[in-house]
PyMOL CGO cylinders between C-alpha atoms (Angstrom):
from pymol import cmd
from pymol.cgo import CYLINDER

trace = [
    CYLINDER, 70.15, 67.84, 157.23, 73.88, 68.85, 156.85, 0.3, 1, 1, 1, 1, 1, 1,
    CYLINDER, 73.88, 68.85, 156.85, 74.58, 71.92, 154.78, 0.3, 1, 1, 1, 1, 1, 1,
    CYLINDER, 74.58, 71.92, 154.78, 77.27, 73.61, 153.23, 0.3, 1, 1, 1, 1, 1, 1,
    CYLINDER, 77.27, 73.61, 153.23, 77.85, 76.42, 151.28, 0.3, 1, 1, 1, 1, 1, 1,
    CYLINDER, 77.85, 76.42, 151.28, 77.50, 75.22, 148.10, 0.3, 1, 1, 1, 1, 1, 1,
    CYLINDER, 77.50, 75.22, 148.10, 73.71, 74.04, 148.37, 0.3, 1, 1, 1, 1, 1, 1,
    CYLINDER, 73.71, 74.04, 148.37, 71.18, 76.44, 147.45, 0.3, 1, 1, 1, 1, 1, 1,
    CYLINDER, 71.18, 76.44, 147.45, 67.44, 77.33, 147.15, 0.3, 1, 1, 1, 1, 1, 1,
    CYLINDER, 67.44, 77.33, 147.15, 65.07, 76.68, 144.37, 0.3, 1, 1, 1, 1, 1, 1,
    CYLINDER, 65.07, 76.68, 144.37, 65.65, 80.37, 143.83, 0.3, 1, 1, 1, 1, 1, 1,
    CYLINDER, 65.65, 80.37, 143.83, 69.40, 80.56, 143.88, 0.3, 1, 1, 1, 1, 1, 1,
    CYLINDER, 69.40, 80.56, 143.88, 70.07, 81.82, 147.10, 0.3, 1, 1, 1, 1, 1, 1,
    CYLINDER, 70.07, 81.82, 147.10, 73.10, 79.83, 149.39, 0.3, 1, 1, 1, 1, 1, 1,
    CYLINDER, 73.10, 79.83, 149.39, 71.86, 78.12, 152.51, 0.3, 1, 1, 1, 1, 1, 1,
    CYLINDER, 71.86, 78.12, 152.51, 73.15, 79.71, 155.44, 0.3, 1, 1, 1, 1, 1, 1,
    CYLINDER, 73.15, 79.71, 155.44, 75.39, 76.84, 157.36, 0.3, 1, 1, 1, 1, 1, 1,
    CYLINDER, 75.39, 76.84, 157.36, 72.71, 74.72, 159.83, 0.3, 1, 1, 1, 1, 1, 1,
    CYLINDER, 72.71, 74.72, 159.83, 75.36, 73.59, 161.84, 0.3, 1, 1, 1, 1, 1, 1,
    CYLINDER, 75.36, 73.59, 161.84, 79.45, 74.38, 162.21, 0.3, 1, 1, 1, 1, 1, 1,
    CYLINDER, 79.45, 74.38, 162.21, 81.84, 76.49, 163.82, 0.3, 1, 1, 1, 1, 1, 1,
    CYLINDER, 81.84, 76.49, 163.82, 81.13, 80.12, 164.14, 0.3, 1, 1, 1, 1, 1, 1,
    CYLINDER, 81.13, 80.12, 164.14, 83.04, 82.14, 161.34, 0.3, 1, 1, 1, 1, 1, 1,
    CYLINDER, 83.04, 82.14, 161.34, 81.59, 80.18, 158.23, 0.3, 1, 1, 1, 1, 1, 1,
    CYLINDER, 81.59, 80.18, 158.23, 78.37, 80.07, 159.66, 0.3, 1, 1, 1, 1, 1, 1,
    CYLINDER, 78.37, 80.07, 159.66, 78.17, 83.98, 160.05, 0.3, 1, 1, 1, 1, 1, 1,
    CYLINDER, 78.17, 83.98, 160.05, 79.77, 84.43, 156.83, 0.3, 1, 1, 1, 1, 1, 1,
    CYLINDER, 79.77, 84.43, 156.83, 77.17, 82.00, 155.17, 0.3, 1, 1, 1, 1, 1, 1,
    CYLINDER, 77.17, 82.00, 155.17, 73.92, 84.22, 156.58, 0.3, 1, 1, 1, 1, 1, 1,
    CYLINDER, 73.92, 84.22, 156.58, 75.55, 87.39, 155.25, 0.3, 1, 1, 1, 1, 1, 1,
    CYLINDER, 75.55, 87.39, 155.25, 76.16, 85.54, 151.97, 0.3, 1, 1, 1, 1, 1, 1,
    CYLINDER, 76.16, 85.54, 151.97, 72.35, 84.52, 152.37, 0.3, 1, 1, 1, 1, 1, 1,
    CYLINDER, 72.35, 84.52, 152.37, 71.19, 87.81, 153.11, 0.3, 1, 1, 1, 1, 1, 1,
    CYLINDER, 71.19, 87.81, 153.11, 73.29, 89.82, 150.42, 0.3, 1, 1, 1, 1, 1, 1,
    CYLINDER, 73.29, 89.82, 150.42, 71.81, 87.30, 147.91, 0.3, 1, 1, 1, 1, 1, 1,
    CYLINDER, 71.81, 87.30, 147.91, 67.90, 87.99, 149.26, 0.3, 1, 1, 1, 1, 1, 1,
    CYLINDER, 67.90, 87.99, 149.26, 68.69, 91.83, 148.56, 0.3, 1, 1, 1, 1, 1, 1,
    CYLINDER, 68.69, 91.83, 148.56, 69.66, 90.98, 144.58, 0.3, 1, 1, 1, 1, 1, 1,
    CYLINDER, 69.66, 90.98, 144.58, 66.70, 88.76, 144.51, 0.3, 1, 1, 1, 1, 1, 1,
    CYLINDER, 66.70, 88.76, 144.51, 64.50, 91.01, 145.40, 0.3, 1, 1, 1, 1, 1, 1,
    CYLINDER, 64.50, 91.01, 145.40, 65.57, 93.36, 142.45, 0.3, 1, 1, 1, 1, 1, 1,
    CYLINDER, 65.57, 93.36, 142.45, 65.73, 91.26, 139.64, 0.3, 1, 1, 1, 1, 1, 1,
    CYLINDER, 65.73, 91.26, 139.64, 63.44, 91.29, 137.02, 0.3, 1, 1, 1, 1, 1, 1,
    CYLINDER, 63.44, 91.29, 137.02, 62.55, 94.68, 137.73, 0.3, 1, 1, 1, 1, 1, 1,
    CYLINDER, 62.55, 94.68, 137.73, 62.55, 97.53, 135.12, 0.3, 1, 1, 1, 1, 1, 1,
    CYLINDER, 62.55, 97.53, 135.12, 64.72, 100.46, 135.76, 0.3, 1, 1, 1, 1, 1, 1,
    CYLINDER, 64.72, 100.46, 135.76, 61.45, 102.72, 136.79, 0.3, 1, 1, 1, 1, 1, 1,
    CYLINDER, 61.45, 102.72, 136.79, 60.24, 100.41, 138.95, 0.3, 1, 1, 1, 1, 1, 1,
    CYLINDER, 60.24, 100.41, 138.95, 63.76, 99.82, 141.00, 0.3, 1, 1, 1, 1, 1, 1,
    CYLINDER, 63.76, 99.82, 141.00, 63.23, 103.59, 141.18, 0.3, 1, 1, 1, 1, 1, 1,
    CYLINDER, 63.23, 103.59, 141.18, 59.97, 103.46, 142.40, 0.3, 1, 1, 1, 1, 1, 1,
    CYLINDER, 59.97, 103.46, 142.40, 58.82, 104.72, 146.14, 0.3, 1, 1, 1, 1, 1, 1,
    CYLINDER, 58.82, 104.72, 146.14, 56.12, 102.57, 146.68, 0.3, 1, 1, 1, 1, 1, 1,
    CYLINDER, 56.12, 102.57, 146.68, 55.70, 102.60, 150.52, 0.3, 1, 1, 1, 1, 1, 1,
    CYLINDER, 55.70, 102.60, 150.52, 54.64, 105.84, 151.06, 0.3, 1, 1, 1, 1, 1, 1,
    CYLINDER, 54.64, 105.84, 151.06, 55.35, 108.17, 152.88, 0.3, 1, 1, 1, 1, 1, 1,
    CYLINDER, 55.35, 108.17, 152.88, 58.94, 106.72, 152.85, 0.3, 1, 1, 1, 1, 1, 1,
    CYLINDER, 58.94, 106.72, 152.85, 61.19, 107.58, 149.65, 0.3, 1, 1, 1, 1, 1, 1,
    CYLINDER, 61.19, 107.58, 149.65, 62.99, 104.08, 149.67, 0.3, 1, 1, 1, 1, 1, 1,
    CYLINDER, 62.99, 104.08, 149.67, 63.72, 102.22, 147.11, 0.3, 1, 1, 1, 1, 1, 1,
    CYLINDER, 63.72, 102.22, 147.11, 64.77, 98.71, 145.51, 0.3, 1, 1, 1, 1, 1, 1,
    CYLINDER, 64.77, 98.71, 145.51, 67.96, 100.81, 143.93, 0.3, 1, 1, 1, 1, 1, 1,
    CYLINDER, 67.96, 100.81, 143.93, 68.57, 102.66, 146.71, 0.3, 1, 1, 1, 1, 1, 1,
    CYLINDER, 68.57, 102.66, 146.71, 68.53, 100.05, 148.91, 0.3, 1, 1, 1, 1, 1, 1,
    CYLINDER, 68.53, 100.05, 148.91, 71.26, 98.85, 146.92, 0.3, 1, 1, 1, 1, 1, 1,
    CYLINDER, 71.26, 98.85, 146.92, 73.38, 101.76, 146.75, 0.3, 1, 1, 1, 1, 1, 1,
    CYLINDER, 73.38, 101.76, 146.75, 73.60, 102.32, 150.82, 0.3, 1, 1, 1, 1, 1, 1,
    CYLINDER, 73.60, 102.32, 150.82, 74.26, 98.83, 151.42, 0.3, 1, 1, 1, 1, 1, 1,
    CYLINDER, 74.26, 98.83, 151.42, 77.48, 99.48, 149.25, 0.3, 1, 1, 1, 1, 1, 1,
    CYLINDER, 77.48, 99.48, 149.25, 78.00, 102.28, 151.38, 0.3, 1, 1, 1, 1, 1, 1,
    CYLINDER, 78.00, 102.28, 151.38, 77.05, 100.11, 154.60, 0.3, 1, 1, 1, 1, 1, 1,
    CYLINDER, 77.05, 100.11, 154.60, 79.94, 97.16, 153.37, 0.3, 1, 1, 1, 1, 1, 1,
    CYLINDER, 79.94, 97.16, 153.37, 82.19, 100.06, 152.21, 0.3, 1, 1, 1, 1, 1, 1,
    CYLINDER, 82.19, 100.06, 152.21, 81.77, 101.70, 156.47, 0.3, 1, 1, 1, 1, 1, 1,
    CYLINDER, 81.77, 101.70, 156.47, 82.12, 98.69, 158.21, 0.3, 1, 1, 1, 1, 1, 1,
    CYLINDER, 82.12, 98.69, 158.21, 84.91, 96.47, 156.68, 0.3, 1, 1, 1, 1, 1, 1,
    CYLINDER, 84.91, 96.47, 156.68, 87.35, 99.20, 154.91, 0.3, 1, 1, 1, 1, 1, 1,
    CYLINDER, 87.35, 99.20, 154.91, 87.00, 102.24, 156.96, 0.3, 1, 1, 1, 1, 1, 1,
    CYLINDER, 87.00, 102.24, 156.96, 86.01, 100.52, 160.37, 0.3, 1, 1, 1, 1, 1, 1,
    CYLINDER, 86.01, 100.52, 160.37, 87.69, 97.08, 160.67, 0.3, 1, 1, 1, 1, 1, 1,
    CYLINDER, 87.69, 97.08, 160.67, 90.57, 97.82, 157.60, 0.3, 1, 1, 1, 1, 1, 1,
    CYLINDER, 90.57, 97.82, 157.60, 91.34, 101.36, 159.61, 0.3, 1, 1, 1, 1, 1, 1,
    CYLINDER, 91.34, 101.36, 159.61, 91.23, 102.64, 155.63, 0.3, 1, 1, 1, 1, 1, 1,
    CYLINDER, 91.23, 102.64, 155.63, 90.15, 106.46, 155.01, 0.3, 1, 1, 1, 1, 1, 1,
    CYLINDER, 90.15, 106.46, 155.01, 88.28, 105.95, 151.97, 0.3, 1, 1, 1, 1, 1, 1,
    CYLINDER, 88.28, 105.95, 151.97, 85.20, 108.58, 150.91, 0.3, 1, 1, 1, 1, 1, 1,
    CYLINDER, 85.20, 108.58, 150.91, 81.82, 108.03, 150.25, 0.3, 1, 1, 1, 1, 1, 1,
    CYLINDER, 81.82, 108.03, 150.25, 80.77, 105.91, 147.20, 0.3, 1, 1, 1, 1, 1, 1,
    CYLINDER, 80.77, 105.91, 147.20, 77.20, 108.43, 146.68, 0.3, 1, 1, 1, 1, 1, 1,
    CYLINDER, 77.20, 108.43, 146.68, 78.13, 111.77, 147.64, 0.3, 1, 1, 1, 1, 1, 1,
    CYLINDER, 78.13, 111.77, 147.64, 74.98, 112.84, 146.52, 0.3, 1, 1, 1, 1, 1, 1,
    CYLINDER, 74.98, 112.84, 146.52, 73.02, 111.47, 148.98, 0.3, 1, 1, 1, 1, 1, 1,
    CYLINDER, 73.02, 111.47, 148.98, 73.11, 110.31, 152.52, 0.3, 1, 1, 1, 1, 1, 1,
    CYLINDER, 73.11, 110.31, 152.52, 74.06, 106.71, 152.77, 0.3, 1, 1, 1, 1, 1, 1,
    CYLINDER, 74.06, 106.71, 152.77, 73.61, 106.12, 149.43, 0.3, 1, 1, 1, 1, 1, 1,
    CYLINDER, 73.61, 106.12, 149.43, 69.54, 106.31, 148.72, 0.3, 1, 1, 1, 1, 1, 1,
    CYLINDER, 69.54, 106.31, 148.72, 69.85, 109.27, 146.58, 0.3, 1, 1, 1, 1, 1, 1,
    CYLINDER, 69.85, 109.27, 146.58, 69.07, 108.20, 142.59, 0.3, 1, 1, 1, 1, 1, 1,
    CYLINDER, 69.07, 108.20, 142.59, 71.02, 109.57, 139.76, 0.3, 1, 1, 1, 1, 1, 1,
    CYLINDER, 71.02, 109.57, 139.76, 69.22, 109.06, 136.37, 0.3, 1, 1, 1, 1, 1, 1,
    CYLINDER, 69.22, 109.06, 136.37, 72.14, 107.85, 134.86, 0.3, 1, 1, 1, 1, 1, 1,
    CYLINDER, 72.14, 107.85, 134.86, 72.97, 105.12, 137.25, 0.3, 1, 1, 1, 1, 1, 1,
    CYLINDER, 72.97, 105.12, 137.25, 70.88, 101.56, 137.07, 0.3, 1, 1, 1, 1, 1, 1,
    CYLINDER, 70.88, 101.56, 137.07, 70.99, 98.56, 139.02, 0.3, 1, 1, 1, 1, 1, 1,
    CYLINDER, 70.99, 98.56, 139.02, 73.81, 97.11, 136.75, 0.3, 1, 1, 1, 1, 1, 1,
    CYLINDER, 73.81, 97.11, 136.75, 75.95, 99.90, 137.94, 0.3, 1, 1, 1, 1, 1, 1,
    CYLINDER, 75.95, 99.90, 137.94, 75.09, 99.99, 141.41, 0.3, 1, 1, 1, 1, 1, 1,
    CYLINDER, 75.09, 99.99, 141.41, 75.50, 96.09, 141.71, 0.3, 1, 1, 1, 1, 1, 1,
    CYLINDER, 75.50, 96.09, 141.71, 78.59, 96.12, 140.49, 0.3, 1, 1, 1, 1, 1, 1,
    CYLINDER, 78.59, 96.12, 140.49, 79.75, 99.01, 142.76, 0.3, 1, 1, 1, 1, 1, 1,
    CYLINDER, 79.75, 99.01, 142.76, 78.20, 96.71, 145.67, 0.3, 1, 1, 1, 1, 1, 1,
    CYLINDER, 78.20, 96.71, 145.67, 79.72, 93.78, 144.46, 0.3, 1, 1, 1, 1, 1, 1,
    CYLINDER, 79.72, 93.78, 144.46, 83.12, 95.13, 144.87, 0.3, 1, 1, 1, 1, 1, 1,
    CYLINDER, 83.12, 95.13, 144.87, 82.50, 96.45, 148.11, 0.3, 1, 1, 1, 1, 1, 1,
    CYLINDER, 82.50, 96.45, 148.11, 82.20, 93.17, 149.47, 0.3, 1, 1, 1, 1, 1, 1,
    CYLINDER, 82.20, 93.17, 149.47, 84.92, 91.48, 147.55, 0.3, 1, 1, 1, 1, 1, 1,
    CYLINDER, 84.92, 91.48, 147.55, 87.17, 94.35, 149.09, 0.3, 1, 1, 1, 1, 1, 1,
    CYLINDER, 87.17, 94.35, 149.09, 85.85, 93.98, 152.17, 0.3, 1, 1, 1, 1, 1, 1,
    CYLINDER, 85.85, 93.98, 152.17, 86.43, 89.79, 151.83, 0.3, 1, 1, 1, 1, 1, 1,
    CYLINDER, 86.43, 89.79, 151.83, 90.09, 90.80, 151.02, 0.3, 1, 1, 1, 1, 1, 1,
    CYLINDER, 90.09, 90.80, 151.02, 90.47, 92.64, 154.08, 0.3, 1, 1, 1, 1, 1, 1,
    CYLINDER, 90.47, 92.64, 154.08, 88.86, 89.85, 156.46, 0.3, 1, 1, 1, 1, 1, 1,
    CYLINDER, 88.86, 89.85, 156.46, 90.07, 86.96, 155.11, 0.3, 1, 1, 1, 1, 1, 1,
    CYLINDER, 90.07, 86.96, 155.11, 92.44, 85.26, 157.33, 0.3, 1, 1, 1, 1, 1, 1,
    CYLINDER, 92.44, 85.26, 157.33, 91.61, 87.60, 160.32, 0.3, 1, 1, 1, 1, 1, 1,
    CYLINDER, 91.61, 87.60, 160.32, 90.42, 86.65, 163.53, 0.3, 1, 1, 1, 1, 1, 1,
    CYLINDER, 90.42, 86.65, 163.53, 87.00, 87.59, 164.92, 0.3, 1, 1, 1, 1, 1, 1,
    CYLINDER, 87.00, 87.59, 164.92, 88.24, 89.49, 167.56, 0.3, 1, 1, 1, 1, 1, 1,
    CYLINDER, 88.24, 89.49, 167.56, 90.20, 90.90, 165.72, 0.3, 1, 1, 1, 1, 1, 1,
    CYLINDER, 90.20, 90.90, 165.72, 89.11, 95.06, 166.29, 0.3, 1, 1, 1, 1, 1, 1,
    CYLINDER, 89.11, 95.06, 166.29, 88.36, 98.03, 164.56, 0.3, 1, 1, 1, 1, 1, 1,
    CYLINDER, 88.36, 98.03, 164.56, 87.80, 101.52, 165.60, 0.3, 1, 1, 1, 1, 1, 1,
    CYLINDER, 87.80, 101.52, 165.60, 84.23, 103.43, 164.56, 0.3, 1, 1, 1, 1, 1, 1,
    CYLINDER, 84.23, 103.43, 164.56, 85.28, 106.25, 163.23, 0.3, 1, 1, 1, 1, 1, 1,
    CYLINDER, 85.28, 106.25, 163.23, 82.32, 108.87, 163.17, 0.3, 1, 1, 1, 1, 1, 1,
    CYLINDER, 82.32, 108.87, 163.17, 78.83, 108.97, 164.58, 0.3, 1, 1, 1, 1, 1, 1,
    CYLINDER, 78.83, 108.97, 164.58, 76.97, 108.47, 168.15, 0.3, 1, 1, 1, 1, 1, 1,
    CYLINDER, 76.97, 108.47, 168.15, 79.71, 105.55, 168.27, 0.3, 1, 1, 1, 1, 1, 1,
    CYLINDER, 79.71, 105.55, 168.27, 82.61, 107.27, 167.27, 0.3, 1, 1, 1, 1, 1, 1,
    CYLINDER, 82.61, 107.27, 167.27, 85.66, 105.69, 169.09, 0.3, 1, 1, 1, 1, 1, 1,
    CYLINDER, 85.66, 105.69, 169.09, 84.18, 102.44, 169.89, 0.3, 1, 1, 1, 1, 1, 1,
    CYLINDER, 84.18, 102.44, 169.89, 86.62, 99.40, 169.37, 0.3, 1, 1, 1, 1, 1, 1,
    CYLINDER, 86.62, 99.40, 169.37, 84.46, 96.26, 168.08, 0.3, 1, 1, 1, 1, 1, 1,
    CYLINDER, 84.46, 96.26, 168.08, 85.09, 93.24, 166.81, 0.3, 1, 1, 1, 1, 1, 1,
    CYLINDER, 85.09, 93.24, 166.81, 85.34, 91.99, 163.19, 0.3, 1, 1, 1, 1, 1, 1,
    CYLINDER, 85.34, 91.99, 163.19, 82.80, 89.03, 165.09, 0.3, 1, 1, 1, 1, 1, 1,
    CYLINDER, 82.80, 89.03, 165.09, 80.49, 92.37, 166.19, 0.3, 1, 1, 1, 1, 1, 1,
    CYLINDER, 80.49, 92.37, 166.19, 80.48, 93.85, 162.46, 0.3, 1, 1, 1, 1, 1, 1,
    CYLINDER, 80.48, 93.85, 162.46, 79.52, 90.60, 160.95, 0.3, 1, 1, 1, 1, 1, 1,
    CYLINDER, 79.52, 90.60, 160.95, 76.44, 89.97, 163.40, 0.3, 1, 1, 1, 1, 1, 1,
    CYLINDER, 76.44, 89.97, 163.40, 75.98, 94.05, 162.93, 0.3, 1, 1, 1, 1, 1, 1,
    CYLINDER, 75.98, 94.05, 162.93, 75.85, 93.37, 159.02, 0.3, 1, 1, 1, 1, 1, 1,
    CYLINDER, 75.85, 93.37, 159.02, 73.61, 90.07, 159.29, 0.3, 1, 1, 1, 1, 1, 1,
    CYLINDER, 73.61, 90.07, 159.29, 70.99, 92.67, 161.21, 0.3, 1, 1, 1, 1, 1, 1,
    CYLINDER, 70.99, 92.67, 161.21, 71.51, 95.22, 158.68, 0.3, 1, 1, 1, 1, 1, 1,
    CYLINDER, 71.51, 95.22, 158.68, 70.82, 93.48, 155.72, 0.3, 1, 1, 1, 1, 1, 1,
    CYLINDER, 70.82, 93.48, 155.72, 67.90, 91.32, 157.21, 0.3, 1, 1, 1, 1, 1, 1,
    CYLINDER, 67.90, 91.32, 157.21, 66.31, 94.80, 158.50, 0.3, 1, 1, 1, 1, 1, 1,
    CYLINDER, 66.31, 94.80, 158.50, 67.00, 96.27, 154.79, 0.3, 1, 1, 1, 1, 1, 1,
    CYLINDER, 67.00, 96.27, 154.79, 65.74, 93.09, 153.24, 0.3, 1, 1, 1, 1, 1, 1,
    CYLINDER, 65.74, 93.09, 153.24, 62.37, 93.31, 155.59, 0.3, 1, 1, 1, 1, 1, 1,
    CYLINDER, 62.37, 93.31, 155.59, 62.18, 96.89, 153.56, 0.3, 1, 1, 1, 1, 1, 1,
    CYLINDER, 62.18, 96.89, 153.56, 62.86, 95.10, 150.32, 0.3, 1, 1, 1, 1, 1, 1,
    CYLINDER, 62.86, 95.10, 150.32, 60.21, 92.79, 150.88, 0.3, 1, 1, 1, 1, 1, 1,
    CYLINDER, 60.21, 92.79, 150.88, 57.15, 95.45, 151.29, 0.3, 1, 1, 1, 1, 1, 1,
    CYLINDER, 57.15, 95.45, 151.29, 59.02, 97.56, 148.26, 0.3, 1, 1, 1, 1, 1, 1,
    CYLINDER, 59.02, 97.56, 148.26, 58.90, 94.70, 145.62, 0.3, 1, 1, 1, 1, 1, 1,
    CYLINDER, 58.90, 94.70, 145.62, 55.16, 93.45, 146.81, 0.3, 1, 1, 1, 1, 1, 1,
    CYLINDER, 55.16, 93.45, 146.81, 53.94, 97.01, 146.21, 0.3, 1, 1, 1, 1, 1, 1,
    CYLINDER, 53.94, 97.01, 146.21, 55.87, 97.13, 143.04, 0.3, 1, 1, 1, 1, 1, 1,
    CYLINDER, 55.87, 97.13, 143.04, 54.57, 93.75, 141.35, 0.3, 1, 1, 1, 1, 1, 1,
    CYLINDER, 54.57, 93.75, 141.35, 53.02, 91.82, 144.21, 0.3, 1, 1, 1, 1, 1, 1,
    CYLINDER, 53.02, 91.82, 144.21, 56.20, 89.54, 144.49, 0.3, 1, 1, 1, 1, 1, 1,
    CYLINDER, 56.20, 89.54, 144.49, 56.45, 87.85, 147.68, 0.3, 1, 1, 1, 1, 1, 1,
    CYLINDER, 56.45, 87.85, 147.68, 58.58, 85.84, 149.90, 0.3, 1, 1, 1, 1, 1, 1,
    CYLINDER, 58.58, 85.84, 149.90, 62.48, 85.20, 151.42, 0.3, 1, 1, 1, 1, 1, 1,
]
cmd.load_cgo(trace, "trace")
């Protein structure tokens, strides 16, 4: 079966690229995986995006959302784009903290434009192409704009893993 990246699932999710060179195919799992998170939120009411429901943990749907804004917002502008831009949710460490007056309609379009910003500042750059990690236990570290997309495919798929358990103990949704 030959994909590209204009088939999808019954569910509306792109298939990631099956076979192909290396840059689209990347690109197309990220595209996969950034769609699995928004699945996994819609059709939720606002309390229940809201809701912890794995205890002990204090993760949820929403702020899943919100840090992987942040996460697109680290690793493409200030890491690979070299760009000193501040925290989207400085009320809360990498993002998870809720404000009652922001919903998922806000904080999808914040991540939204986190990754069309970060799409601007890829496109037409090389995967080894480098960026410098700014802060942290990696602080200083050159990698690769080929690293941060495999780094980003991991991220959301661990996140999504998280999504998964949320939403089944929300409404006992299941599934990719």
């Amino acid at each position: 079966m030959t994909t590209d990246t204009h088939q999808t699932l019954p569910d509306g999710r792109p298939i990631p690229l099956l076979t192909g060179d290396e840059r689209p195919m990347l690109e197309s799992w990220l595209a996969f995986h950034r769609a699995t998170l928004e699945l996994k939120c819609a059709g939720l009411a606002d309390e229940q995006l809201r809701l912890a429901s794995a205890e002990p943990s204090e993760m949820t749907l929403l702020g899943l959302v919100q840090h992987l804004a942040e996460v697109e917002r680290n690793w493409f502008q200030r890491v690979f784009g070299g760009l000193d831009v501040p925290a989207l949710y400085a009320e809360g460490a990498g993002g998870y903290a809720l404000a009652p007056e922001r919903g998922l309609d806000e904080a999808l379009a914040v991540w939204r434009r986190e990754i069309a910003r970060g799409q601007e500042l890829c496109a037409g750059r090389s995967l080894e192409e480098t960026g410098r990690i700014a802060d942290g236990p990696m602080a200083g570290l050159e990698v690769s704009l080929r690293w941060i997309l495999v780094h980003m495919i991991e991220e959301y798929a661990r996140h999504n893993g998280h999504a998964d358990i949320l939403r089944e103990r929300i409404d006992g949704v299941t599934g990719a």
